[in-house]
C-alpha positions as CSV (number, residue, x, y, z in Angstrom):
1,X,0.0,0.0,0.0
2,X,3.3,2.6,0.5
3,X,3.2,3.2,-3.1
4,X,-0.5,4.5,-3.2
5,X,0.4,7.2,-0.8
6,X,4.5,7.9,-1.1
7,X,4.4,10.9,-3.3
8,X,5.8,10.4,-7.0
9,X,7.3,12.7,-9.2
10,X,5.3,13.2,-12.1
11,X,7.6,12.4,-15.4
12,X,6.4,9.4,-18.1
13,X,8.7,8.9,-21.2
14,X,5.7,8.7,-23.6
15,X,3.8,11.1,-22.0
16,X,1.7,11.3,-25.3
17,X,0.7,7.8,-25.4
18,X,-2.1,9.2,-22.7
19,X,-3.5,11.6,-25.0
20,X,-6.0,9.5,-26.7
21,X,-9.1,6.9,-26.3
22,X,-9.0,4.2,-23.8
23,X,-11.7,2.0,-25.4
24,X,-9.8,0.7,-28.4
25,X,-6.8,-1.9,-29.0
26,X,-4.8,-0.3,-31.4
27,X,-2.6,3.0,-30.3
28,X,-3.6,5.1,-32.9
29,X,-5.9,8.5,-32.2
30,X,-9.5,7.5,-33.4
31,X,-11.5,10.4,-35.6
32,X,-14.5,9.3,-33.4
33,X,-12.5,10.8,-30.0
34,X,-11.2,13.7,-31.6
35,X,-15.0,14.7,-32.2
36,X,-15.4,13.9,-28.5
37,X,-12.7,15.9,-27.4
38,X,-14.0,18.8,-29.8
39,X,-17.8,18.4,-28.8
40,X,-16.5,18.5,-24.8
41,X,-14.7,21.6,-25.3
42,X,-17.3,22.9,-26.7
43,X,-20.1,22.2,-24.0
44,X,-18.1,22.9,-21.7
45,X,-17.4,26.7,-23.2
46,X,-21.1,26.9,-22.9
47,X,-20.7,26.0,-19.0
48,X,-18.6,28.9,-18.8
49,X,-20.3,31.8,-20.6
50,X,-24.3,30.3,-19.0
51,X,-22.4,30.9,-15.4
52,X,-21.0,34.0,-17.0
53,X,-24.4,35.1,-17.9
54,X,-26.2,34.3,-15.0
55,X,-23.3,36.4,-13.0
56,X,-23.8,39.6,-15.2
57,X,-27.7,39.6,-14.7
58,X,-27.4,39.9,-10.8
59,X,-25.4,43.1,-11.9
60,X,-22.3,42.0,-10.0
61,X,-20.4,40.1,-12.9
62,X,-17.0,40.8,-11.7
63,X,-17.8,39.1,-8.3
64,X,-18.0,36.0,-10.8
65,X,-14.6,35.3,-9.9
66,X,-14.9,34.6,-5.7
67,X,-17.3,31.4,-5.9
68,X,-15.2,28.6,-6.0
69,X,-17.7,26.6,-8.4
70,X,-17.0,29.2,-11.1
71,X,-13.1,28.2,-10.7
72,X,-13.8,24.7,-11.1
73,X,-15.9,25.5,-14.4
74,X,-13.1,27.4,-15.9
75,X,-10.1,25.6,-14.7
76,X,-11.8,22.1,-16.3
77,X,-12.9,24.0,-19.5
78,X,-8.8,25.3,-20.0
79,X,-8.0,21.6,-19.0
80,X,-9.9,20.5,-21.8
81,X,-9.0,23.1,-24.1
82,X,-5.4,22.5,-23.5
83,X,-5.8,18.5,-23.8
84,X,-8.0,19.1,-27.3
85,X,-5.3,20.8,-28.6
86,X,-2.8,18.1,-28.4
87,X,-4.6,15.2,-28.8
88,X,-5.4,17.3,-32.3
89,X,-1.6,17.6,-33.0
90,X,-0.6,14.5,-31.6
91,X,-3.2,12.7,-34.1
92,X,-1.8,14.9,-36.7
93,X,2.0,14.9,-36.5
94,X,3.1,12.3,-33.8
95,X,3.0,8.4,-33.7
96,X,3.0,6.7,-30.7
97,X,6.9,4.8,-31.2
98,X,8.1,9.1,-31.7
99,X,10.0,10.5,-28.7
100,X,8.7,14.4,-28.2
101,X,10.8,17.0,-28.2
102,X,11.6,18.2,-24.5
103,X,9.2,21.4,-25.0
104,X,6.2,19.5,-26.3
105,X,7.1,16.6,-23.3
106,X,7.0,19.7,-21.0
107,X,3.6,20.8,-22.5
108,X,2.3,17.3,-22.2
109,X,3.7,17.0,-18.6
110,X,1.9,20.1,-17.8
111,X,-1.6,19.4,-19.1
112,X,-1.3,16.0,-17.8
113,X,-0.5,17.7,-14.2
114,X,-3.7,20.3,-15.0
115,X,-5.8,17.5,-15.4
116,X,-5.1,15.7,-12.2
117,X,-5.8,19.3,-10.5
118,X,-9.1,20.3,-12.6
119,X,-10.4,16.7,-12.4
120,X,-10.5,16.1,-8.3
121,X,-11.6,19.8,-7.8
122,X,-14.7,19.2,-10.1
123,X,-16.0,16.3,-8.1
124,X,-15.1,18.0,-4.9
125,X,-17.1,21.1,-5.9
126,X,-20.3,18.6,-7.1
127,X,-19.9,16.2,-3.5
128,X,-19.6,19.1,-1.8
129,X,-22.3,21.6,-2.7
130,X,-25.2,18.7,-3.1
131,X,-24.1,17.6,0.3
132,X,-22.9,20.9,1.9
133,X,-24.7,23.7,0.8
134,X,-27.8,22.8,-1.1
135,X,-30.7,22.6,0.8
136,X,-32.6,19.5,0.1
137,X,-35.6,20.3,2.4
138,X,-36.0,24.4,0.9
139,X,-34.8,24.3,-2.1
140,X,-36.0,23.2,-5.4
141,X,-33.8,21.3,-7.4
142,X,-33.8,23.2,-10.8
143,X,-32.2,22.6,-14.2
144,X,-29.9,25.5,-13.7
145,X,-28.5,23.8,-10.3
146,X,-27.6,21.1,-11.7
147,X,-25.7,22.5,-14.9
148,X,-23.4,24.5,-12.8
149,X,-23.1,22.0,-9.8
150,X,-22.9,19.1,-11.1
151,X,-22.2,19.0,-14.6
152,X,-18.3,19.1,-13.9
153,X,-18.1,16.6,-11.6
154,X,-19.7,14.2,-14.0
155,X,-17.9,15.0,-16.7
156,X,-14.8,14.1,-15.1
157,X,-15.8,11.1,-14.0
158,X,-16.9,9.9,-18.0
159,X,-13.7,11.4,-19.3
160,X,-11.6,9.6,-16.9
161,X,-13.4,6.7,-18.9
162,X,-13.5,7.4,-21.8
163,X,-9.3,8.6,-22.1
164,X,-6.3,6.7,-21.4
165,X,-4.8,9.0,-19.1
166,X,-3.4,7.4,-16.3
167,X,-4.3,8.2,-12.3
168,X,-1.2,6.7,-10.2
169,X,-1.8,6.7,-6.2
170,X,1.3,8.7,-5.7
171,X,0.0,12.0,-7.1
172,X,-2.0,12.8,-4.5
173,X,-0.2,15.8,-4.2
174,X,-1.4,17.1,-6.9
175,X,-4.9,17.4,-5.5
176,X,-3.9,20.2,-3.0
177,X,-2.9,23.6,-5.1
178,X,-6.9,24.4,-6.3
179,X,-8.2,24.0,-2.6
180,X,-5.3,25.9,-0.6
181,X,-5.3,28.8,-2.9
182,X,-9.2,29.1,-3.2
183,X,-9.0,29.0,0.8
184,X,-5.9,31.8,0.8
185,X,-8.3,33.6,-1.5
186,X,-11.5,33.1,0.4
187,X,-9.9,34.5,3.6
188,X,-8.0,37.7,1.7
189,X,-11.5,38.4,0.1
190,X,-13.3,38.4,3.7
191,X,-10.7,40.3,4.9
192,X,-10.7,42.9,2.7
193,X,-14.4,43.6,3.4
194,X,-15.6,41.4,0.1
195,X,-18.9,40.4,0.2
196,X,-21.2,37.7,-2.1
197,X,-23.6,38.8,-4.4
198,X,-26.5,39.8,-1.5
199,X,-24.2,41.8,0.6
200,X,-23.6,39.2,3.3
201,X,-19.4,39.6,4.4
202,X,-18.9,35.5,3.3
203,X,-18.6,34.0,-0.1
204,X,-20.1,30.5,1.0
205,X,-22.2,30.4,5.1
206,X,-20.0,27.9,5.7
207,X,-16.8,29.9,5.9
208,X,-18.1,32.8,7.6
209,X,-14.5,33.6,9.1
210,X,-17.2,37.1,10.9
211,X,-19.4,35.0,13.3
212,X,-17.8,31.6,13.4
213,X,-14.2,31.5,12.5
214,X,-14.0,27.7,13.7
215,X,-16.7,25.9,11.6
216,X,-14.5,28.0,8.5
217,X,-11.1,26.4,9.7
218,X,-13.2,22.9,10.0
219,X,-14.9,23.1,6.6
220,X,-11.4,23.8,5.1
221,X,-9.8,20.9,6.4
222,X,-12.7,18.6,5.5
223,X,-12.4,20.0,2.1
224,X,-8.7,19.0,1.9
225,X,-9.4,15.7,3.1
226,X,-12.0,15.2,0.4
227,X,-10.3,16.0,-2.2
228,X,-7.3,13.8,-1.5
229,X,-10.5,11.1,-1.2
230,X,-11.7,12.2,-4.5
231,X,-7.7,11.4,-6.0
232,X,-7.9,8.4,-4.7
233,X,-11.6,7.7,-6.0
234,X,-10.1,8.6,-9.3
235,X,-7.6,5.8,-8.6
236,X,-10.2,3.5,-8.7
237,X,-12.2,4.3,-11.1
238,X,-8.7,4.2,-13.5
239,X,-8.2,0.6,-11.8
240,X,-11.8,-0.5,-13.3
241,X,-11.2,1.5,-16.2
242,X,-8.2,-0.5,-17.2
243,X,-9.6,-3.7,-15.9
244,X,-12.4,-3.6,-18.3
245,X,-9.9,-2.8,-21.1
246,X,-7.9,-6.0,-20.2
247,X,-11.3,-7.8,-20.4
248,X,-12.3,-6.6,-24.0
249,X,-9.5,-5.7,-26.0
């Protein structure tokens, strides 16, 4: 089990052999997951500029930038961008049996790293806002909730599927930057007198740092523990991932 948690460094010498469909034998790009790639770019643009939207007609569109769901949406849709990209050039210009050059195995490195962070923050923002923040006994449960909520945290999970990008136990580390900054940020914002889109001096009632500083600090480190569950959780669903690859091809 020491290798599931001992920290890895985060090199591959085919780093492009990810970069491409999981649910085939041979190693060649398929046109069918290029058009997936394209077509998930694309929705997921549309995630960005509906939230963007929404945001703008509560007058306040600048303040898009402090909910941490709205990170998630954009970090995933520049994951995805990044990752079409290259899987378009790869398909185009490299074979698998090639050796990048050191700047494109730096770019792949990179997105490959991006992905690991975007991914685990997406289903942490979806676990924790359905079990956190919505209320299930008030609230309705409208089409718009689930679009910005949810929407990213799904995805991930099918992509993970669907690619053959590994997920190594290792990495774990990986999983920290989105949730330590967004927490640095949260606090600067609420000290600097920030407020959410109804005036109140919190982005999220949970971290009200005002009125009870504690159940912040214990949110945040929940948070940090579930996303290093959600790593793992993307661990496993590789593990079945590649298991059912075994079985069929």
């Amino acid at each position: 089990m020491l290798h599931l948690i001992k920290p890895k460094h985060f090199l591959h010498p085919f780093p492009h052999a990810h970069f491409k469909q999981k649910w085939h034998s041979g190693d060649r790009i398929r046109v069918w997951y290029l058009i997936y790639q394209l077509l998930s770019c694309m929705f997921l643009l549309g995630c960005v500029l509906k939230t963007w939207i929404d945001a703008s007609e509560k007058n306040s569109s600048w303040k898009y930038i402090i909910w941490m769901t709205h990170w998630g949406i954009v970090s995933i849709n520049f994951c995805v961008f990044i990752e079409t990209c290259l899987t378009f050039y790869i398909y185009l210009k490299i074979s698998r049996a090639d050796k990048p050059s050191e700047k494109l195995n730096r770019i792949l490195h990179i997105s490959w790293g991006i992905s690991h962070i975007t991914y685990t923050a997406a289903l942490m923002i979806t676990i924790l806002y359905w079990s956190l923040l919505f209320n299930w006994g008030t609230e309705t449960l409208s089409f718009e909730n689930f679009y910005v909520h949810a929407i990213q945290g799904i995805y991930s999970i099918i992509d993970q599927f669907m690619s053959a990008r590994p997920w190594d136990g290792g990495h774990w580390w990986l999983s920290l930057p989105f949730p330590v900054i967004y927490a640095c940020f949260n606090v600067i914002y609420w000290a600097a007198g920030g407020t959410d889109y109804y005036g109140n001096s919190y982005i999220y009632d949970i971290l009200d740092w005002s009125n009870d500083p504690g159940m912040a600090v214990a949110y945040l480190a929940a948070a940090l523990v579930c996303i290093i569950a959600v790593h793992y959780l993307f661990v496993f669903i590789t593990w079945i991932r590649d298991r059912l690859h075994t079985k069929f091809f």
